[in-house]
Every structure is written in structure tokens, then in C-alpha cells.
Legacy VTK file of the C-alpha trace (Angstrom):
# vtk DataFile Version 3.0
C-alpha trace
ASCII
DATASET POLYDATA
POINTS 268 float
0.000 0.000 0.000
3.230 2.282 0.932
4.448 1.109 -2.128
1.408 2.330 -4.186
1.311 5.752 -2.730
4.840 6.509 -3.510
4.108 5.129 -7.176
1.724 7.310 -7.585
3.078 9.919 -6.237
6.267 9.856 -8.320
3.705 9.470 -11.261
1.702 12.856 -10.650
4.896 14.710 -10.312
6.146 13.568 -13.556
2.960 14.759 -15.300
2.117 18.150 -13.763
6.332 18.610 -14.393
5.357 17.943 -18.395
2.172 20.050 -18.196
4.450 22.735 -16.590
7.189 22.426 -19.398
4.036 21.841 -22.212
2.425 25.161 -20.829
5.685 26.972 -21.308
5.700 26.103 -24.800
2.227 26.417 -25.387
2.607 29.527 -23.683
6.356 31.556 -25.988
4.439 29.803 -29.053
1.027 31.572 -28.300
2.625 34.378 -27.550
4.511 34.705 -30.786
1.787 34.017 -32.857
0.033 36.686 -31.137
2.838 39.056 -31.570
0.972 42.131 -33.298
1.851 42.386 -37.059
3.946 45.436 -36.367
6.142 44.000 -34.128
6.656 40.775 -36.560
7.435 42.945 -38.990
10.162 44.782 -36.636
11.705 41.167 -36.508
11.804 39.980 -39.790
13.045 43.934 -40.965
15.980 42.872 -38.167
16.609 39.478 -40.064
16.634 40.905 -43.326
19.130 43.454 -42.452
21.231 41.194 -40.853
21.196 39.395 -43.669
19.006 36.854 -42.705
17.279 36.277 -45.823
15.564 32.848 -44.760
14.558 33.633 -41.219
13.192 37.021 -42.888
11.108 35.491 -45.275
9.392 32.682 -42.515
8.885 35.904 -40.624
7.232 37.727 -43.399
5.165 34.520 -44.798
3.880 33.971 -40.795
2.837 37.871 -41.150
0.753 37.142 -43.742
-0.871 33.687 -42.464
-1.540 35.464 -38.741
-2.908 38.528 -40.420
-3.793 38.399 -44.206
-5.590 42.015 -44.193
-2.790 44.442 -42.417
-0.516 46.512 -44.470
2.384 44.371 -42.642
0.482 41.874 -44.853
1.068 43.891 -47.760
4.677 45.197 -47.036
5.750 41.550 -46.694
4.877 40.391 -49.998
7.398 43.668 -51.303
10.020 42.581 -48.827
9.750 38.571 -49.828
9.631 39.928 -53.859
12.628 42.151 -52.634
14.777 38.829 -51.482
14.119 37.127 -54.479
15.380 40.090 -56.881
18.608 39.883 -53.930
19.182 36.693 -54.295
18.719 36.746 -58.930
15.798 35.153 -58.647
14.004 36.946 -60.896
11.486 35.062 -62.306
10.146 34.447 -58.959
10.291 38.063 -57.804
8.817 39.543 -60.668
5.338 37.227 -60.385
5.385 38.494 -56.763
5.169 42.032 -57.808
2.895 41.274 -60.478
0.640 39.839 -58.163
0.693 42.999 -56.031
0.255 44.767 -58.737
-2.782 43.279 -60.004
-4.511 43.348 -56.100
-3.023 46.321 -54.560
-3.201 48.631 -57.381
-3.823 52.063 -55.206
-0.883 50.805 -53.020
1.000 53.804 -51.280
3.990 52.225 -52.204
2.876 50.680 -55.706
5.327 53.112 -57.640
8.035 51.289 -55.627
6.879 47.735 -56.996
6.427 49.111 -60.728
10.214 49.919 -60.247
11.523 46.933 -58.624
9.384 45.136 -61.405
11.103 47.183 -64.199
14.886 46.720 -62.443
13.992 42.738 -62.279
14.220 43.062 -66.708
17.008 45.700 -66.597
19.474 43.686 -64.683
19.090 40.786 -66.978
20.541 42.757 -70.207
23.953 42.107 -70.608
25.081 42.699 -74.085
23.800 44.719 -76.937
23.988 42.047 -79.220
22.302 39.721 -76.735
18.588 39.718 -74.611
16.666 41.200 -76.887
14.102 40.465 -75.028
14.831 41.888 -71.861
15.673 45.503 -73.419
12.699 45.562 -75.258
10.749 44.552 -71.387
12.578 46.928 -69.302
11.552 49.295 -71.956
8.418 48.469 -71.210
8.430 48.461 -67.399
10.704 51.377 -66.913
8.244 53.561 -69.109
5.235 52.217 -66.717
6.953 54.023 -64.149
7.767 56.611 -65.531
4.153 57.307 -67.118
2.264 56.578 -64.236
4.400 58.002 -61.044
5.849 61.099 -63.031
6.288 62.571 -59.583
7.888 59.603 -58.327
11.408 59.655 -56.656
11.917 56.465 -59.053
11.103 57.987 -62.366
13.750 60.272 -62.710
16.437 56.799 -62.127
13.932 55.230 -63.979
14.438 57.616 -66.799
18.442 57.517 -66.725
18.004 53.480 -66.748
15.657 54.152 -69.789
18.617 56.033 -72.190
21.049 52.932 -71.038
18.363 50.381 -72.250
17.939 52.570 -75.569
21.401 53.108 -75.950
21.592 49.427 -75.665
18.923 48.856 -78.123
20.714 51.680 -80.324
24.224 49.470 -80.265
22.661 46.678 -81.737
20.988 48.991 -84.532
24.121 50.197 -85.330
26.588 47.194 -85.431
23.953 45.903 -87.574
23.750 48.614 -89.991
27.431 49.082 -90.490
27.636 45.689 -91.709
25.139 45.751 -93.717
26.644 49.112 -95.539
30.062 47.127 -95.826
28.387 44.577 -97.687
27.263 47.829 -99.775
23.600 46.987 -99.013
22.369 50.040 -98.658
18.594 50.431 -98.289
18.649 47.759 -95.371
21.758 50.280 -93.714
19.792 53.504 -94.466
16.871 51.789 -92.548
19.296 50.829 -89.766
20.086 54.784 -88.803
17.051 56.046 -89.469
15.556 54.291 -86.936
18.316 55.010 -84.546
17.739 58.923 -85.678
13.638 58.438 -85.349
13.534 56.501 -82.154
16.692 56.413 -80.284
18.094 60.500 -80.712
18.796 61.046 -77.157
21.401 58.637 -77.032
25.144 59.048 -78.387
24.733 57.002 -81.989
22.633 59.687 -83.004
25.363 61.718 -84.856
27.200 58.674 -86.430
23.958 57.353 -87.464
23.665 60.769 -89.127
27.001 61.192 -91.114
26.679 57.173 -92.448
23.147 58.472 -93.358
25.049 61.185 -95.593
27.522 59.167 -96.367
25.883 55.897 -98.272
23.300 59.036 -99.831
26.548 60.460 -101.168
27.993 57.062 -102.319
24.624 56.359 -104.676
24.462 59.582 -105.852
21.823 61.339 -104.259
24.588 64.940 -102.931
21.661 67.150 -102.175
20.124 64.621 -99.852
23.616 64.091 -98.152
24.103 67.689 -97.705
20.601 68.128 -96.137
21.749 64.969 -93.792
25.345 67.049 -93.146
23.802 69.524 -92.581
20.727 67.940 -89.808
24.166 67.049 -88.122
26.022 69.931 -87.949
22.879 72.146 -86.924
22.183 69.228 -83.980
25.608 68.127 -82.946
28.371 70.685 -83.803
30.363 69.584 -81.510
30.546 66.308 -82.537
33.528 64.029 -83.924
30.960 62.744 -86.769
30.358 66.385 -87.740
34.064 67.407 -87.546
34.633 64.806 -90.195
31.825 65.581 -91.970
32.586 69.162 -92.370
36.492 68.193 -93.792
35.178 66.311 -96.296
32.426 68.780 -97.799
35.203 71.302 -97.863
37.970 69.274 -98.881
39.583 70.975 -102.519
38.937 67.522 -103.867
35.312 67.418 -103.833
34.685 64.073 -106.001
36.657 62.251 -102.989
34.219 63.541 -99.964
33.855 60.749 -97.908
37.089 58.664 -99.041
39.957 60.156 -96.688
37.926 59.370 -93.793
35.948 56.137 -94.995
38.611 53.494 -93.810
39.246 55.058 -90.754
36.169 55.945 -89.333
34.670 52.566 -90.370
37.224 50.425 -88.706
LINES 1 269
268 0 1 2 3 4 5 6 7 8 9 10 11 12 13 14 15 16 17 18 19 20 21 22 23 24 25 26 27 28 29 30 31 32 33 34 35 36 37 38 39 40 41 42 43 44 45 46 47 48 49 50 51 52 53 54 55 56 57 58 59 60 61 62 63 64 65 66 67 68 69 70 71 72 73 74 75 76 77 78 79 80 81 82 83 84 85 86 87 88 89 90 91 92 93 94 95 96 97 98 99 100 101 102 103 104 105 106 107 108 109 110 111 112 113 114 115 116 117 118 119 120 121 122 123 124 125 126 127 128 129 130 131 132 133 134 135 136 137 138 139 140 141 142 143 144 145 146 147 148 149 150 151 152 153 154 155 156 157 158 159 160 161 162 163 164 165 166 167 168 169 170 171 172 173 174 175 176 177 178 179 180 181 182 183 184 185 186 187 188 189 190 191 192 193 194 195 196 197 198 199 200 201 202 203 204 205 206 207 208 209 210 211 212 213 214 215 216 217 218 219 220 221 222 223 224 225 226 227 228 229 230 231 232 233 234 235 236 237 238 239 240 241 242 243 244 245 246 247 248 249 250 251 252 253 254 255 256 257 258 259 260 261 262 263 264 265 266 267
């Protein structure tokens, strides 16, 4: 009977000692979970700028399963898209932002997600005779921003990234057309520049697209169209290099060489 009593005993300690330990837990888990979303978001801000990038993101995902409707909701889903565009993952962070694009469109913020959208494309250029694709979409996104947030504090980088992404696109114009006027095709050059003069003129190929422009007019014959080009040039860019050979040739003594002096070594 002793022997019973202590048995029991020992066995009641052991479980109101678990209970205590189980409450505990219960207890720092409960009260994490009701941590309010401002505070969570404190903590997973702390991760991410420790570089935490995993321990951020469970923070920010737990934000939004505890408490889908609070702008610590919202700002999580940018900060989770922003890890993924840290970490080159851009496919991933680019159908985040879309996503808050398409259900958060009067956002505070949304300007900031157009533009992290738009740098997600620009990053992925890396040659102009390369990702076509991606100049032709940061194009695309960078103009978004700059359209719809004119006022933004990203449109004006937004803008500068724009004229790199065109000069880009411009390069490719251009390498193309100068082989296609060494091969002496010259309606498929001629189309070449004048695109980069129509639709690229704020970046530097303008004034060589210009002088070739003159150039292959003068080469088939057509001198008052080539002056009228020279002259588009030198009115626009008279401080250029292009003009500066431009001008030596049209008032070189030898007038039935304008162009040759200069051909070779300009074109290589």
C-alpha cells in the first residue's frame, strides 16, 4: 500500500512537471503568434538586415498567415519579392510584384513595386547584341513608371536606366547597320540609322547614325540629300567628332573624294 502511494506519487509529479514544461511552450508559441503584425514585422526587418534572408522570409510569410488584411500583410509580400530580386531570382520576384500589382493597385507604395518590377528586366541585359528580349521589357516596365508616377522619386532613375536600355537597343541597330553598308547593301543600312535617328536620338549614336546616313546618300548619288543629312548634323551636334569629319570632307579641294579620306578610318 506504501508502495502504491509513492508510485503514484512519483507518477503525478512527472505529469504536472510535463504540463508545466508543455504550458511553457504552449505559452512563448502563443505568444509569438500573437505578436501584433507590427512587431513581426520589426523582426523579420531585423533578419533581413542582418542578412538573414531565410529567417526574414518565414517571418514575413507567418505575417501574412496570422494577419492576411494588415498593411504588414502587404509590405511583406514587397520585402519577400525584394529577397528574391537579392538573391537573382528573378522570375520568382517579378510574379510576386505582379501579383501585387494586379490586387493592390492604389498601393502607397505601388510606384516602388512598378520599379523593382522594371529593375527585375534591366538587370538581366547584358550585351547589346544579346537579350533582346529583356531591353525591349525593361523598356516596357521602366516607361510604366515613368508614365504613371511622373512625380515619383523612381522615375527620374527610372528615366536615366531608360537612355542605357535605348542606348543598348541603339548598339545593336548600329553594329547591324554598319555591316550591312560594308556589304554595300544600302537600303537595309539607311533603314538601320534612321531608326536610330527616329527613335533612339537622345542617345550618343545619333550623330554617327547621321554622317553614315550622308555618307551611303553620297555614295549612290543622291549629294543634295547628303548635304541636307550634313547639314541635320552639324545644326544638332556641332560639336561632334561625326560632324568634324563631316565638315572636312564637304570642304575638302577635292570634292569628287568627300567621304574617301575618312571612310577606312572611321569605319574600322
Amino acid at each position: 500500500m506504501f508502495l502504491r502511494f509513492i508510485i503514484t506519487t512519483i507518477c503525478l509529479f512527472l505529469i504536472f512537471s510535463c504540463s508545466s514544461d508543455d504550458g511553457k511552450e504552449f505559452s512563448n508559441l502563443n505568444n509569438n503568434n500573437l505578436a501584433n503584425p507590427e512587431t513581426l514585422y520589426i523582426q523579420g526587418m531585423d533578419k533581413f538586415n542582418n542578412a538573414q534572408y531565410t529567417e526574414a522570409v518565414i517571418i514575413f510569410k507567418n505575417i501574412q498567415k496570422i494577419y492576411p488584411l494588415s498593411n504588414e500583410a502587404i509590405q511583406s509580400q514587397i520585402m519577400i519579392g525584394f529577397v528574391d530580386y537579392l538573391l537573382l531570382d528573378y522570375d520568382s520576384a517579378i510574379l510576386k510584384f505582379d501579383r501585387l500589382i494586379t490586387k493592390h493597385p492604389s498601393l502607397k507604395n505601388i510606384d516602388y513595386v512598378y520599379y523593382m518590377k522594371a529593375l527585375c528586366y534591366y538587370e538581366q541585359i547584358s550585351h547589346e547584341g544579346l537579350d533582346g528580349k529583356f531591353n525591349i521589357l525593361a523598356l516596357e516596365n521602366l516607361d510604366q513608371v515613368i508614365n504613371r508616377f511622373p512625380d515619383s522619386k523612381y522615375a527620374k532613375d527610372s528615366y536615366q536606366k531608360k537612355i542605357l536600355v535605348k542606348s543598348n537597343i541603339a548598339a545593336k541597330h548600329i553594329t547591324i547597320a554598319r555591316f550591312y553598308q560594308q556589304k554595300e547593301k544600302y537600303t537595309a543600312a539607311l533603314k538601320r540609322y534612321q531608326i536610330i535617328v527616329d527613335d533612339f536620338s537622345e542617345t550618343k549614336f545619333t550623330p554617327e547614325a547621321l554622317y553614315r546616313i550622308s555618307e551611303i546618300y553620297y555614295s549612290i548619288g543622291m549629294i543634295e540629300e547628303s548635304s541636307k543629312t550634313a547639314s541635320i548634323l552639324g545644326h544638332n551636334y556641332p560639336d561632334s567628332e561625326w560632324y568634324k569629319y563631316i565638315y572636312y570632307n564637304l570642304t575638302n579641294e577635292n570634292k569628287g573624294s568627300i567621304f574617301s579620306k575618312t571612310y577606312n578610318k572611321i569605319f574600322n
